[in-house]
C-alpha positions in Angstrom: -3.0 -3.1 -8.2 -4.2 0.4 -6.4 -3.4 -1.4 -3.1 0.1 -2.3 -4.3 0.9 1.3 -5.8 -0.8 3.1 -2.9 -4.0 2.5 -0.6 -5.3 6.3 -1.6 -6.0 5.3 -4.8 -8.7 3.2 -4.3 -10.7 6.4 -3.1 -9.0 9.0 -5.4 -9.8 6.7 -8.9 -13.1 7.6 -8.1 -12.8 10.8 -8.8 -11.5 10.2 -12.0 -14.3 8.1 -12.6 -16.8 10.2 -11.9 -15.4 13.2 -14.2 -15.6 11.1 -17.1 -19.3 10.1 -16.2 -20.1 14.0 -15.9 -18.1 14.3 -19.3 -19.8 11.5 -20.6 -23.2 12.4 -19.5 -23.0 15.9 -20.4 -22.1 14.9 -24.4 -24.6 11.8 -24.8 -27.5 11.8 -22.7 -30.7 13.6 -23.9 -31.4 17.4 -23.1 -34.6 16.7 -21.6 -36.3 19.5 -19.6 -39.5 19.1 -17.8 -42.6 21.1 -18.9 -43.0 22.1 -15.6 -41.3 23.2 -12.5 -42.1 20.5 -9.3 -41.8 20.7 -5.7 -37.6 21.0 -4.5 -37.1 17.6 -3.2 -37.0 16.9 0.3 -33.7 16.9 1.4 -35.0 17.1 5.5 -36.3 13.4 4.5 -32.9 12.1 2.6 -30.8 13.4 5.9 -33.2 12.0 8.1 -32.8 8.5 6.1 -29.3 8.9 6.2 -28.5 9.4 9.8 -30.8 6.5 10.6 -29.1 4.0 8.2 -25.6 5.5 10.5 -27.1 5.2 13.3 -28.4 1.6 12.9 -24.7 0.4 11.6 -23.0 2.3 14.4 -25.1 0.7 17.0 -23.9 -3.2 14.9 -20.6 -2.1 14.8 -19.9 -0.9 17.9 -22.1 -3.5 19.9 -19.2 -6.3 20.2 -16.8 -3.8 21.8 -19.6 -2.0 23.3 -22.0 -4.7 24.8 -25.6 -4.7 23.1 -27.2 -3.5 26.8 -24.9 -0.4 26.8 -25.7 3.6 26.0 -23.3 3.6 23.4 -25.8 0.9 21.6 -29.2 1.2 22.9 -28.9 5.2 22.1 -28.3 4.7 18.1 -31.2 1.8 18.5 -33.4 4.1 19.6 -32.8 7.3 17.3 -32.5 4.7 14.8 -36.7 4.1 15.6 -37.1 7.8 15.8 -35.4 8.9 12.7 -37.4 5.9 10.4 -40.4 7.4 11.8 -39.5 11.4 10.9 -38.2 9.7 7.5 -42.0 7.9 7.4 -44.0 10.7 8.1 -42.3 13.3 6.3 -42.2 10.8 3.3 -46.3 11.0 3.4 -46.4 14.5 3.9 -44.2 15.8 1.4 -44.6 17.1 -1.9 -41.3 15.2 -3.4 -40.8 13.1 -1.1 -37.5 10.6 -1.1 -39.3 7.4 -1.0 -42.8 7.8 -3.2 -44.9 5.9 -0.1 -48.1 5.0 -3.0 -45.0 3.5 -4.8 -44.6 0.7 -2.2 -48.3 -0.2 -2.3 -47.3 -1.5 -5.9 -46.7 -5.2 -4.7 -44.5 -6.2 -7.2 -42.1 -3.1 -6.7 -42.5 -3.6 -3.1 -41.2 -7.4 -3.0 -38.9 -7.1 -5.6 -37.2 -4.0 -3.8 -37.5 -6.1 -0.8 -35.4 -8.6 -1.8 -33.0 -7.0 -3.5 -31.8 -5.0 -0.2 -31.6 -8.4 1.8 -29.8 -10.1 -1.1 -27.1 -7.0 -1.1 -27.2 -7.6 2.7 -26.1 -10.7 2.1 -23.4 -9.9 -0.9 -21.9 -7.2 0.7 -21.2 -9.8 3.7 -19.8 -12.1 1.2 -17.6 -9.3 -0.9 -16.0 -8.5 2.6 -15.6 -12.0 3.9 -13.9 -12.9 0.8 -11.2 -10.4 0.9 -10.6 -10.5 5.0 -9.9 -14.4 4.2 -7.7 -13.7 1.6 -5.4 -11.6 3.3 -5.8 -12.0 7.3 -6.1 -15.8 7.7 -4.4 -16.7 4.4 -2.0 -14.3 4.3 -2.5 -13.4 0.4 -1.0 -10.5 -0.6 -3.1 -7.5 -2.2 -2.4 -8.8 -5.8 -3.3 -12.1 -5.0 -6.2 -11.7 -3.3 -7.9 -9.5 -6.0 -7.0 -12.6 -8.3 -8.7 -15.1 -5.6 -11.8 -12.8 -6.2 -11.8 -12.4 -10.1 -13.9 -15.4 -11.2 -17.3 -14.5 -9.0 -17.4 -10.9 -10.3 -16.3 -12.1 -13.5 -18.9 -14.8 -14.0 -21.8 -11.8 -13.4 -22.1 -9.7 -16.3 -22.4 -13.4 -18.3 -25.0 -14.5 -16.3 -26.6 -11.5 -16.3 -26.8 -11.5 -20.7 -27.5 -14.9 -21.1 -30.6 -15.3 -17.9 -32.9 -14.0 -20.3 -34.1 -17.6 -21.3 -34.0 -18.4 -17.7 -36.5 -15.6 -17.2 -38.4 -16.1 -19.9 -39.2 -19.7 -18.9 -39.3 -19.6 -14.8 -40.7 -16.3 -14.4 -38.7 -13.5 -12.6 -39.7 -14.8 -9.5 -38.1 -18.1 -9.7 -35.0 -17.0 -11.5 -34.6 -14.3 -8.8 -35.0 -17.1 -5.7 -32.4 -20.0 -8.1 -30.4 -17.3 -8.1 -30.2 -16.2 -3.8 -30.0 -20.3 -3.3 -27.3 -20.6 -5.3 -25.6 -18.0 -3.5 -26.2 -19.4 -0.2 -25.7 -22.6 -1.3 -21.7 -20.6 -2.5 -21.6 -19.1 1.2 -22.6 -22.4 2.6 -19.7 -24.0 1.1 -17.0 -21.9 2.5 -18.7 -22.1 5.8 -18.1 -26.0 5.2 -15.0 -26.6 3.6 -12.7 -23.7 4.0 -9.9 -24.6 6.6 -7.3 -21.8 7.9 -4.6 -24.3 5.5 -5.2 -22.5 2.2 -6.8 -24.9 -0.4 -8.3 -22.3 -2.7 -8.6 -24.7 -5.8 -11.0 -26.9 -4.0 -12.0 -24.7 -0.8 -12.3 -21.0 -2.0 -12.9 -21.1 -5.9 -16.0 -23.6 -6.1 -18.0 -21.1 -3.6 -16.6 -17.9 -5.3 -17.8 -19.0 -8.2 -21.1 -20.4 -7.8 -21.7 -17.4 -5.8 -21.2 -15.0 -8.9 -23.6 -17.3 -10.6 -26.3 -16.5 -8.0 -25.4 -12.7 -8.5 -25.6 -13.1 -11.9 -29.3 -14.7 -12.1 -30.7 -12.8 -8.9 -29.6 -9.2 -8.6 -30.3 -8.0 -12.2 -33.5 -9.9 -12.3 -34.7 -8.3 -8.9 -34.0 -4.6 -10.3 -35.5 -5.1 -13.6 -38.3 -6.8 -11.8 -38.8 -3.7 -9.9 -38.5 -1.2 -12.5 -41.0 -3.3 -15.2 -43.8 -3.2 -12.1 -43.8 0.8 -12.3 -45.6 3.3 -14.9 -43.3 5.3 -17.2 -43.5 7.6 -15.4 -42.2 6.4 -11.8 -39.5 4.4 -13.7 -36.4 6.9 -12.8 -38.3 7.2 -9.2 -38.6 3.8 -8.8 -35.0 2.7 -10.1 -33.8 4.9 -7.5 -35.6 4.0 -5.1 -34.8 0.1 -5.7 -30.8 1.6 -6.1 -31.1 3.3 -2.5 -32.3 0.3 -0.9 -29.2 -2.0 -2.4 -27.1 0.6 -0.8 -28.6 0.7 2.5 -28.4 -3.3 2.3 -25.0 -2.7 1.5 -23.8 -1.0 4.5 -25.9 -2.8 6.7 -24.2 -6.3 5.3 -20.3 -4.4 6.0 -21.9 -3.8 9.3 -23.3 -7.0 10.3 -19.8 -8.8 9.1 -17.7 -6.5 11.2 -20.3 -6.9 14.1 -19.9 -11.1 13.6 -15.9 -11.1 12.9 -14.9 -8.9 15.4 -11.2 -9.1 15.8 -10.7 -13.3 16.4 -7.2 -14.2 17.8 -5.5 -16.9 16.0 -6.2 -19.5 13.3 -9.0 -21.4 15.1 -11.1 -18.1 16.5 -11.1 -16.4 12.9 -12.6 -20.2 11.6 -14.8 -19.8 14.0 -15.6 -16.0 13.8 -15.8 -16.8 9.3 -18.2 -19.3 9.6 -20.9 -17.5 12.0 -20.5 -15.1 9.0 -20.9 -16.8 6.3 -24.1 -19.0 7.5 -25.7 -15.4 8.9 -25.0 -14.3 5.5 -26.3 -17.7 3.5 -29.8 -17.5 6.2 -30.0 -13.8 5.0 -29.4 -14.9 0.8 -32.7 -17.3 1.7 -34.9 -14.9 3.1 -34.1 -12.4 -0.5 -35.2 -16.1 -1.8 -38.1 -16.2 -0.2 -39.5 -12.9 -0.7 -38.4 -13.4 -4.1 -40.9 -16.0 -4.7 -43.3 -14.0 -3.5 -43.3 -12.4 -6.8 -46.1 -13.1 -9.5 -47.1 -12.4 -12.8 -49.8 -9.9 -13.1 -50.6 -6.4 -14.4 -48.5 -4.1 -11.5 -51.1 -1.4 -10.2 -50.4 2.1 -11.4 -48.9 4.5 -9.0 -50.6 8.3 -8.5 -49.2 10.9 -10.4 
């Protein structure tokens, strides 16, 4: 409905969002001070981390139009390396560092965190995919597509209530990896049945929606699995932490969907260009499965103050 009234509201309601958080925050959430003064954060680090993460998506962006052996890529591929090691060292060095590295040594954190950026790699591809269908090969208008879209994200915030059994019974672990098969197993099914002759009923809907199931068991149970391996003490460290990572797996996902896509001529080339996508995606939905059953139950080590 933004789209439809005008495309600058998509970026603007954002703004309007975020006042009312500030608002919000400023009237409910506790006044609470720290007894103590700590060490300025390192903002050297978080830039460093930044351009690295740019880097790294310019270099997949740019390397269909740019050729993988060219300067244009091989330059952000290198100071890509560079910057992850400045981010690395300056992370062990400083005081307040952006990433907390004895954090990592916490396996549970460490797997859990793990999985959740490669699963947001791999839902970010999807989110993209889903709406580039939509409107370049099917032609649905903005309306429309958001419509097509509705039932995965809609299915979610159920799943995510009502897993607690799930949990409770198959262990984090377990619930996490049902939860990145069944999203594969979603993205699998477009890659399979989806045609450039819109069929969304029996094509489009059965993978959007089994994909918002996978969402639902996975994502939430991969965060709280993360934050529940952590003293009270690391748990607003750690949270962000685990938060940074689903945003870096984020952009990387736009990145390596763009990278994959490209710009396909015709019907048949955009199958084509979908598909590579969408299995890339489902092979990256089972690695997050993978490392997600990696996860055990045991006491998580405490963290250094």
């Amino acid at each position: 409905m933004l789209v439809e009234a005008d495309w600058r509201w998509v970026f603007l309601v954002n703004v309007l969002v975020g006042v009312i958080g500030l608002l919000a925050g400023a009237r409910l959430l506790p006044d609470a001070r720290p007894h103590r003064e700590g060490p300025f954060p390192d903002l050297v680090g978080a830039v460093l981390l930044t351009l690295a993460i740019a880097a790294l998506a310019l270099a997949l962006v740019k390397s269909d139009a740019w050729d993988w052996s060219s300067p244009g890529v091989l330059v952000p591929l290198f100071a890509t390396a560079v910057l992850v090691a400045g981010f690395w060292i300056r992370s062990a060095r400083h005081p307040a560092p952006v990433v907390e590295l004895p954090m990592l040594r916490t396996r549970v954190f460490a797997t859990a965190t793990l999985a959740a950026l490669l699963f947001t790699v791999a839902f970010a591809a999807m989110l993209l995919t889903s709406v580039l269908w939509c409107r370049q090969v099917w032609g649905y208008p903005a309306i429309r597509t958001g419509l097509a879209i509705a039932p995965g994200p809609l299915v979610v915030p159920v799943l995510a209530v009502l897993s607690g059994p799930v949990v409770r019974r198959l262990g984090a672990g377990r619930t996490a990896a049902l939860g990145c098969l069944l999203f594969a197993c979603g993205l699998a099914w477009w890659a399979v049945a989806l045609g450039a002759a819109p069929h969304y009923a029996s094509g489009f809907l059965p993978g959007m929606v089994v994909t918002g199931i996978g969402v639902g068991l996975a994502l939430p149970t991969l965060v709280g699995a993360a934050a529940a391996a952590l003293p009270p003490t690391r748990f607003a460290t750690g949270s962000a932490v685990t938060t940074m990572a689903r945003q870096t797996g984020s952009v990387l996902g736009v990145a390596l969907m763009v990278t994959l896509i490209g710009a396909p001529d015709g019907p048949g080339e955009a199958l084509d260009a979908f598909r590579h996508g969408w299995w890339a995606a489902a092979a990256t939905a089972m690695l997050a499965a993978f490392a997600a059953l990696a996860l055990h139950r045991r006491d998580a080590a405490s963290v250094p103050a």
